[in-house]
C-alpha positions, 0 to 999 in steps of 0.5 A, spaced: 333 387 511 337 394 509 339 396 504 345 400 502 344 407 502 343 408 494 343 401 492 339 401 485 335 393 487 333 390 480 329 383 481 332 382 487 339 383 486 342 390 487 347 393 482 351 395 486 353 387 487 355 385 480 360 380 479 367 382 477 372 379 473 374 373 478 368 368 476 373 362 474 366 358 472 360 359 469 353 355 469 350 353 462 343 350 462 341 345 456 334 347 454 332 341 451 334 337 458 331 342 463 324 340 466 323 347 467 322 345 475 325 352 478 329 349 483 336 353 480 332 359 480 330 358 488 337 356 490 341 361 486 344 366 492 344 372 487 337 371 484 342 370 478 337 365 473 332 368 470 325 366 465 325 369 460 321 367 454 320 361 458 326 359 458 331 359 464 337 363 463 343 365 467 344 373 468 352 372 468 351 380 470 350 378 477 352 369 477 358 369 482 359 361 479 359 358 486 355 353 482 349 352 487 345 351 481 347 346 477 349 341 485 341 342 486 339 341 479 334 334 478 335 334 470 342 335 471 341 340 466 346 344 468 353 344 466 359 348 470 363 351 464 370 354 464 370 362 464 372 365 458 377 371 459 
């Protein structure tokens, strides 16, 4: 795959493809009701989920709210949420 000539690549997923202010919903993940399985981090197409201190957490930075994540989560642990503006 070629990148874009100056793309800075961070985890994956390139700064230059940040989501702007159109995401009109936002996925949560419920820590207590996550199996901590990694499927929403496999499926996600922006390489937005991220472990940090063992937790799974949403990089909203790069989260487009297609909601890919919460569809394929076994626990259902995750909630697609109206974006605050």
């Amino acid at each position: 795959m070629k990148l874009n000539q100056g793309a800075v690549v961070r985890g994956g997923s390139s700064l230059n493809y940040k989501t702007g202010d159109w995401r009109d919903q936002r996925p949560v993940i419920d820590p207590e009701t996550c199996k901590q399985c990694g499927i929403c981090q496999e499926v996600c197409p922006d390489d937005a989920v991220r472990v940090i201190d063992g937790q799974y957490v949403i990089d909203y930075d790069f989260c487009k709210g297609c909601g890919i994540c919460a569809h394929e989560c076994t626990a259902a642990a995750i909630e697609m949420v109206p974006e605050e503006k």
